[in-house]
N, C-alpha and C positions, 0 to 999 in steps of 0.2 A: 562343785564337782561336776564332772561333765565325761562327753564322748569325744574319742575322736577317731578318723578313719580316715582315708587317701591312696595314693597311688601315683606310681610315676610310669606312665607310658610308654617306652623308651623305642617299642613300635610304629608309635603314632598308630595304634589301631583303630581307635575309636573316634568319631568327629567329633566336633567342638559341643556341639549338645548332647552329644552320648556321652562326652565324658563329665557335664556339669551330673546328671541324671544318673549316672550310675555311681558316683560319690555321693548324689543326693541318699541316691538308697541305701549306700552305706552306711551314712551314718543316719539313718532312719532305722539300722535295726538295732541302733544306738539310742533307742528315745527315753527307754527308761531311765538314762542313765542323763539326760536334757532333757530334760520338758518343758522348758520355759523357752527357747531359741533354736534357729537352727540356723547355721550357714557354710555356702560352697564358695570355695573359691579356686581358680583354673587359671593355666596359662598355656595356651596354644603351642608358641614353640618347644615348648620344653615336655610335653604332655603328659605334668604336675596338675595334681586336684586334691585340695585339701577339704576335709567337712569336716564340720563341728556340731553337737549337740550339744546345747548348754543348760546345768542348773545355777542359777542365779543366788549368789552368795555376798561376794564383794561387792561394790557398785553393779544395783540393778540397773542403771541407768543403759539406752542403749550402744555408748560409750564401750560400755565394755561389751561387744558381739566380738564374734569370732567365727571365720576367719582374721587375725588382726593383722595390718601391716605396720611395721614402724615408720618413724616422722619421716625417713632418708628415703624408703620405699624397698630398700636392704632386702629386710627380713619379711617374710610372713607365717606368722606360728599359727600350729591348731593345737590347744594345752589345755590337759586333764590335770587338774588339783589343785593345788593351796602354795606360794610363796610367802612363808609367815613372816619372815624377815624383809616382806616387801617397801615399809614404809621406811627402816634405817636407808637401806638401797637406794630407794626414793631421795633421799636427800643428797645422799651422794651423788646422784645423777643430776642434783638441780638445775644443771644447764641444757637437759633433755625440753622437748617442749609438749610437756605432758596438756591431755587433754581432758579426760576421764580419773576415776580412782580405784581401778582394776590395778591389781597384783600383773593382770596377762601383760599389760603397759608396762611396766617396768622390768618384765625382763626380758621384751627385743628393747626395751632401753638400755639392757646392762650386754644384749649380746653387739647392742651397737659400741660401746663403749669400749670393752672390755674380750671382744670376741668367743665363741660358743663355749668352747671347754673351762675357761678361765672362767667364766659367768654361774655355770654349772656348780663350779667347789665354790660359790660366796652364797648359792642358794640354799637355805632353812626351809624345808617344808618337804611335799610331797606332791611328787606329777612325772605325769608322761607326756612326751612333748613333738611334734613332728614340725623343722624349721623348713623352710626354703629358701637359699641364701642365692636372691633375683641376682647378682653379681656374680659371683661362683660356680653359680651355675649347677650347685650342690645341696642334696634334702640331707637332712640333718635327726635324728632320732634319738630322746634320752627319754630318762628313768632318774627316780630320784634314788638316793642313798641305799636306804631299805629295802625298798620293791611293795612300797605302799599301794603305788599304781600300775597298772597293769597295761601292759604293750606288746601286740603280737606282729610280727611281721613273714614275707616271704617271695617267692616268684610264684608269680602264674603268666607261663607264656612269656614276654618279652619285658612283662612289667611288674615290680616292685609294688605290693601292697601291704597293709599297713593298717592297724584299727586295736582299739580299745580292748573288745571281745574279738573273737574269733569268727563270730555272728555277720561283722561288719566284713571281713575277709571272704566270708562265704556269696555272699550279697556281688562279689565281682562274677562278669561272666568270665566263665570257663574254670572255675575256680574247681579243683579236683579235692573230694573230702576222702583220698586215704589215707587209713588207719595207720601208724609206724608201729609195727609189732615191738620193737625195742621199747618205743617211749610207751606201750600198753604192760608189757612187761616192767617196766618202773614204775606205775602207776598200781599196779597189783602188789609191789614189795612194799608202797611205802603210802597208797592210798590220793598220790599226787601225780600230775608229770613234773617232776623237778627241771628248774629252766638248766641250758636252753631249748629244753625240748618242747617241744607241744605233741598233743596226742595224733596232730595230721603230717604227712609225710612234707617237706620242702617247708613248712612252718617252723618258725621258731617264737620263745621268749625274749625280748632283749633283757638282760641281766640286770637287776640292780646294781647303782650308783657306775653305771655305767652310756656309752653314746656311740652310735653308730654314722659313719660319715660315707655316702652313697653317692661318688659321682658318675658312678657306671653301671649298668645292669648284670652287673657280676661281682660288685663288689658285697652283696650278701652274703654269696656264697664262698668269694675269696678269702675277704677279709675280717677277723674276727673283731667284735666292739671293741673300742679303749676303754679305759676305766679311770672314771677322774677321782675317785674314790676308794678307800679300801676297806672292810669291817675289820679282816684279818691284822691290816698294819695298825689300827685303831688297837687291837687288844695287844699285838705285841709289844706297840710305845708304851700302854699301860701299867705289860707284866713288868719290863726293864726300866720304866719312870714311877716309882708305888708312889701314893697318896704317901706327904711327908709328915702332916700332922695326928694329931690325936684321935682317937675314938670320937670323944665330945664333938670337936670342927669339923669330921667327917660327916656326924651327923649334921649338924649346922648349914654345913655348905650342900652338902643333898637335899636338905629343906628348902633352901632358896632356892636353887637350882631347879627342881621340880615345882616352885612354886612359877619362877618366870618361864618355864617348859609349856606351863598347861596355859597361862595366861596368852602367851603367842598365839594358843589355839582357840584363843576365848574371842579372837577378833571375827565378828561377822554381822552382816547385814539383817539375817531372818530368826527365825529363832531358833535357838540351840539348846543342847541338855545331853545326858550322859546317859551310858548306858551302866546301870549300878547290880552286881551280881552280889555284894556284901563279901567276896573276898577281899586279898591283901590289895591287887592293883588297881579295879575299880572303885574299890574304897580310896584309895590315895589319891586318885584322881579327881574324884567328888570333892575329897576335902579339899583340896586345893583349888577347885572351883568354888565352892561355896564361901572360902577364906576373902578369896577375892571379888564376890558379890556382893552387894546389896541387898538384891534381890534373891530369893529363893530361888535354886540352881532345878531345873527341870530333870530330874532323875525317872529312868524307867527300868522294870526286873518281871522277867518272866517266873513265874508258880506252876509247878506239875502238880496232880494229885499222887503218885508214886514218889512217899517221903525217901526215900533213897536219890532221888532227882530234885529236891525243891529245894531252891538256892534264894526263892522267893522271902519266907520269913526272916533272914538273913540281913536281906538287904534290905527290909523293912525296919530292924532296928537300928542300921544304917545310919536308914536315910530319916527316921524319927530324930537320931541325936544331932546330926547334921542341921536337920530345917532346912530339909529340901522339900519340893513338890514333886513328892512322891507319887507313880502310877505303876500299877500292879498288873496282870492278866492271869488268872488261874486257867491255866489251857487243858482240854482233859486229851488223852491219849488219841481219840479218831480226831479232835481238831490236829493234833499234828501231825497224824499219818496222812492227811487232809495235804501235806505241803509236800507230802515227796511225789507225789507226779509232776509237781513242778522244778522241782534239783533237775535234771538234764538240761532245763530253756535255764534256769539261773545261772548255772553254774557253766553252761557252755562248754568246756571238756568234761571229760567226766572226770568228778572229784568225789568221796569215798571220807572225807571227816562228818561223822554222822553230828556232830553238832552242829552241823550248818542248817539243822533243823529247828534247832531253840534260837540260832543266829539270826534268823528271816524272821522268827516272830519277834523276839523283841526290838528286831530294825521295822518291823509290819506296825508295832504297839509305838514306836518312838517319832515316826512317820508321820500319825495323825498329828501332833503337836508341835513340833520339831521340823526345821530341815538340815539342823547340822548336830551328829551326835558325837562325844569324843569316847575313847575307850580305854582301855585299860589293859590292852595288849601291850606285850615285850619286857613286860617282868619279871617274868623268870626268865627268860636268857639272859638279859643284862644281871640278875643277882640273887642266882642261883635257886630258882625256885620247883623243877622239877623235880619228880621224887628220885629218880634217877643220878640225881647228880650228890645224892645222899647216897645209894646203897649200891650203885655199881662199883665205886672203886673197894666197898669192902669186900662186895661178890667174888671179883676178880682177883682180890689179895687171898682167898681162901681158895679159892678154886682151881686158883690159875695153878697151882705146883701138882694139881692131881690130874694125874694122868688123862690123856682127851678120851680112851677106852672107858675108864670108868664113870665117866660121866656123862657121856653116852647113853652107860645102861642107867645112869639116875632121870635124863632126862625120859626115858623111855616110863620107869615107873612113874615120874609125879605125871606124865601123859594118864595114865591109867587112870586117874583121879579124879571121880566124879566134882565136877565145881559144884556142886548144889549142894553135896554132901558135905563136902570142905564148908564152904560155910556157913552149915548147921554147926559143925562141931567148933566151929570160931566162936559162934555167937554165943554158945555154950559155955566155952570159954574166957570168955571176951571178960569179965567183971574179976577174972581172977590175975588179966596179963597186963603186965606196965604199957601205959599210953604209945609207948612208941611199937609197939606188936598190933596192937588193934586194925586192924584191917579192915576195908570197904571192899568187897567181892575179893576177898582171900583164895578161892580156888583158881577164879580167871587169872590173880595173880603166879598162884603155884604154873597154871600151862606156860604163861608167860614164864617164870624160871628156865620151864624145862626148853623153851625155844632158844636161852641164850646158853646153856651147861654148855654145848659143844665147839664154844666160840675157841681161836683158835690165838689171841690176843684181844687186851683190852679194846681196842680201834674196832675190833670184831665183832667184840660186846655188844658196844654200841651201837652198832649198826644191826644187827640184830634186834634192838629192841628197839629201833626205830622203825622196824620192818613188821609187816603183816606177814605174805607169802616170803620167804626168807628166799627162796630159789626159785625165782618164775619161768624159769623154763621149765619145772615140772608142772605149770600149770596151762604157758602161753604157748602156743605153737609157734616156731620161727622166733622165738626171743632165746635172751642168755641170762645167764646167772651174774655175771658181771651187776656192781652196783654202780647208779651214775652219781650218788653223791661220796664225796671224799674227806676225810678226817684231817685238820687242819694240821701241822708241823709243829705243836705246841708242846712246852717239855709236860706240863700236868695234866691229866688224864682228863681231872674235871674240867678244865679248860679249853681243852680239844670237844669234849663232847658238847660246851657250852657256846661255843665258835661256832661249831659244825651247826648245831640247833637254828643261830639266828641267821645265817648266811645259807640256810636250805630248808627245813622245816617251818622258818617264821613268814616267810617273803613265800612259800609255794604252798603252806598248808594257812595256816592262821590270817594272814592278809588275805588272801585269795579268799576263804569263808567270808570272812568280814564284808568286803567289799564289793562281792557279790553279790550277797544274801541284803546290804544296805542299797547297792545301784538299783537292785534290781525291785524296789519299790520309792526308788527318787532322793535318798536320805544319804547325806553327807559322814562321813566320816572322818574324826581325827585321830591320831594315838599320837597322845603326848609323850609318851614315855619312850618313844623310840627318835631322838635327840641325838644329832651327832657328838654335841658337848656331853650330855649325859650319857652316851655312851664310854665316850674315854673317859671322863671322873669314873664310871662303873668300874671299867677296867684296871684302874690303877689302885681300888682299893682292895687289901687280904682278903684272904678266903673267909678269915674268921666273923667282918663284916657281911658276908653273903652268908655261909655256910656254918653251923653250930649243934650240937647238941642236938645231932641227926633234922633241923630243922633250915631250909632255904631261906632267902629272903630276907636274914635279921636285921640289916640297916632299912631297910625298907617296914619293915613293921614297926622298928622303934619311932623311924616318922611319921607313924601312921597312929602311933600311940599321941603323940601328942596333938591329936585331935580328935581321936575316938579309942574310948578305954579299950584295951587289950582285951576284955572278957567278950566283948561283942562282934572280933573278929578271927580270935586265936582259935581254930578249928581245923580240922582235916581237911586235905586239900579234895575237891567235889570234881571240879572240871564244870565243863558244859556241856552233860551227858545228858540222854534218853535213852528206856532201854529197850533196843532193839533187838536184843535176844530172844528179849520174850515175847518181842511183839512178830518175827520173825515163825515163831512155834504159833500164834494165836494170828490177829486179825492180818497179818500180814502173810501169811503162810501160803495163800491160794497164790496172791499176787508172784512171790517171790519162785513157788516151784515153779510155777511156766514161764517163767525167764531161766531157770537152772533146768529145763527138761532137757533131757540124756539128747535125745533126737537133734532137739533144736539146737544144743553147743556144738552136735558133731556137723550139722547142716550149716551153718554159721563159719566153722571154719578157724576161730579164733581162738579157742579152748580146748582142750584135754579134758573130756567131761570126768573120768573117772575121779581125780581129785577131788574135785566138786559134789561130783555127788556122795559119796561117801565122808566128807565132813557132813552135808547136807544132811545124811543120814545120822551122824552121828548128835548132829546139835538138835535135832526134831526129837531123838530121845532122850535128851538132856545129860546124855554120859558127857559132853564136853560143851564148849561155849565159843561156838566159832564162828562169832558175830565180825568182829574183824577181818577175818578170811571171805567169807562173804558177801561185807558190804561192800566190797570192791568190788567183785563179782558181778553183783546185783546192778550196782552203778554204771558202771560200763555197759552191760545188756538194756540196760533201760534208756541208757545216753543213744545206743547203737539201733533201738529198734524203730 
């Protein structure tokens, strides 16, 4: 895993040593992300500079440095990530005149071959890539399938820049860091900037599984990426081509399927290990690592002392039945409020999923041992494991025929509703109601109700309860209420919401954690589960496979059964929470009011303090719980000061 950063001149503003030096510092604010390498490479007339930070994974050998040029002298790539399908490749190309046993080497061997876009759909893996084709005369920019890696681009001045982080963007001179009130108002609805926006004005994302082709200084802003790839036409071929066989060979062939998924990810030079939560997808992950070891698979699980948060014991019977080399951290509460002064330098825009708190530590705990962890992301989108994807469409089948008036005034009452007190009388309750009622924080669920009664269609639903601020222009000054993510064309409901999830919430909320909270202490990451084959097998199997008996996942658990009993994973879905509510009302409360002070949002410019402060007030006396609303809030002023 690595950095990369650059820039295309088109000015000719800078001299020949100001422009190796000023890519050098680019990608120097890329070093966490390299710490074993570093290199610049420039060409005069063209006043192209590419940099690279490297971690050393594949051939340490110095074979593989980067910047690389190909044998022809073609191409020169600067490349973030993993070609796991590198070695089939590799043979194909045998008439290449390889020299090293770097993955970077084999694919300006397949872009010499087979040219950019072409090369792109034969790639397995995950990277962000920036070419410059010495011939063409043309820089080149891709993303793998997912949006595993990350890639920001944009103009400053006459020149096209380009980097990893945002970090490496800023690092150019003259580089202007304004705020886009629109992508601040997406960022407040949904806790993210969903691509292609970035949080600064003239910046953007490039999209997953898509490439940008730049042979002018305006083609950023003319021309929109291609797309060598589709997630959407991935689930459509699925829905109109179903799985032909049985239950039994469905499961069968998901076994193998996931067993050669995770092995592709098992190839590396240094040492590697998982991250194990003892839920459904890092458990499936493990075991398919440990199936195919020898050796005990290097497993790591962060422990809270607040039993409502500890996912640790869990994964400790896991990783006991497995015979892995298990390692544990019990963290108390100030060691990880210890980590949020640092989320603004991690996370580079501001990002607002407050698990990116347990994220950092158990990439901090997996770090000291480990340089390459894989994970357990992309499970539930691929098979159906949100809770959501269980009880919206029954919401919506009851709800939807009563009038939008009257439920209005229902979401107004369950508002009224103390969460603390809700679930007092759950818990109360709780020993007398069937498994599927039992709730974890039952009241924060009831406010969550009350935010989706008013929707106005299913599509509406959902996007409401993918939402924090539901309408950010009553919060952002100069934004709108418009939402920038869209609900796919899918005729079933769950399906649309299950689309929409990995093609916007996976790629800008989940990856981005992940890969953040791992770069930003030097540690590799894979997700095996997020497979282009393993996505279309997912999509072409029934619901009844994914979804049952109000529970996600079922093909995926039955696989999981046959290598760790049922009793030691079949539990309520946890998440990777800490709770900020409470820590919000106690040690965090000094911190948090002088970033929400009435004065300082009106001074500031970017907020509408009333909103704010009156939840503010509302969650300090625990009538409601509006930690969500908040942590956005919080994140952004602490990214901004």
């Amino acid at each position: 895993m690595c950095g990369l950063a650059g820039f295309q001149d088109f000015g000719h503003t800078l001299t020949d040593d100001a422009r190796a030096a000023v890519c050098g510092a680019m990608a120097d604010a890329l070093a966490h992300r390299g710490p074993d390498d570093r290199g610049v490479w420039t060409d005069a007339a063209s006043g192209i500079a590419l940099g690279h930070r490297r971690l050393s994974v594949v051939d340490l050998s110095p074979l593989g440095h980067q910047p690389m040029t190909s044998a022809s002298g073609r191409y020169v790539i600067t490349y973030n990530g993993e070609v796991y399908n590198f070695g089939d490749l590799r043979r194909e190309l045998a008439d290449y005149p390889f020299r090293g046993r770097s993955d970077t080497e084999v694919i300006v061997a397949a872009f010499e071959a087979w040219g950019i876009p072409a090369a792109l759909a034969r790639f397995n893996g995950m990277f962000a890539l920036a070419v410059w084709d010495t011939h063409d005369r043309v820089l080149w920019l891709a993303r793998d399938r997912f949006g595993e890696k990350p890639l920001y681009y944009g103009r400053v001045g006459r020149a096209i820049v380009f980097g990893s982080e945002l970090k490496a963007l800023r690092a150019y001179p003259g580089f202007r860091a304004d705020v886009d009130r629109a992508s601040l108002g997406q960022m407040m609805r949904f806790g993210y900037v969903p691509a292609p926006r970035s949080i600064f004005q003239g910046v953007r994302k490039l999209p997953a599984a898509s490439y940008l082709r730049i042979a002018s200084e305006t083609d950023v802003t003319r021309d929109a990426p291609s797309t060598y790839w589709s997630y959407e036409t991935i689930a459509r071929e699925g829905i109109a081509q179903p799985y032909a066989g049985t239950d039994d060979e469905a499961l069968n062939d998901l076994d193998e399927l996931l067993r050669r998924t995770v092995q592709q990810r098992m190839v590396s030079d240094v040492p590697l290990g998982a991250f194990l939560s003892g839920g459904i997808d890092s458990s499936t992950v493990v075991a398919m690592m440990q199936a195919a070891e020898t050796n005990k698979v290097r497993t790591f699980s962060i422990g809270f002392e607040e039993a409502a948060f500890d996912e640790a014991a869990s994964a400790r019977v896991v990783a006991a039945h497995l015979g892995t080399d298990h390692t544990e951290l019990y963290v108390t509460a100030r060691e990880a409020q210890a980590v949020i002064p640092r989320l603004p330098s991690l996370y580079d825009e501001p990002f607002a999923d407050s698990s990116q708190i347990p994220t950092f530590l158990v990439a901090e705990l997996a770090r000291a041992h480990v340089t390459v962890a894989l994970s357990g992301d992309g499970g539930d989108e691929l098979f159906g494991g949100y809770n959501r994807y269980v009880w919206a469409p029954t919401v919506w089948r009851r709800l939807g025929p009563v009038p939008q008036v009257a439920r209005r005034v229902l979401a107004s009452c369950a508002r009224m509703a103390n969460p603390a007190r809700v679930d007092q009388v759950f818990a109360v309750m709780a020993p007398a109601l069937p498994a599927r009622l039992r709730q974890r924080t039952p009241g924060d669920k009831l406010h969550k109700l009350a935010q989706v009664l008013p929707a106005t269609s299913a599509d509406d639903l959902y996007l409401r309860l993918a939402a924090t601020w539901n309408d950010p222009s009553e919060l952002v000054l100069g934004s709108s209420s418009a939402s920038a993510v869209s609900v796919p064309a899918l005729d079933d409901f769950v399906d649309r919401m299950m689309c929409a999830d990995a093609m916007t919430y996976l790629p800008d909320d989940i990856l981005v954690k992940v890969d953040r909270a791992a770069m930003g202490v030097s540690l590799e990451t894979r997700v095996p589960l997020l497979d282009a084959e393993l996505a279309r097998f997912a999509w072409s199997l029934p619901h009844r496979l994914k979804i049952r008996q109000g529970h996600g996942k079922r093909i995926l658990r039955d696989v999981l059964a046959r290598y760790v009993p049922r009793e030691l994973f079949e539990r309520p879905k946890m998440g990777f929470a800490v709770p900020i509510d409470s820590w919000l009302r106690g040690p965090l409360r000094d911190w948090a009011e002088s970033l929400l002070d009435a004065a300082r949002l009106r001074r500031e410019g970017y907020f509408h303090p009333e909103p704010i402060r009156r939840r503010w007030a509302e969650h300090l006396s625990g009538r409601a719980n509006w930690q969500n609303h908040l942590w956005p809030v919080l994140m952004f002023q602490a990214w901004s000061a």
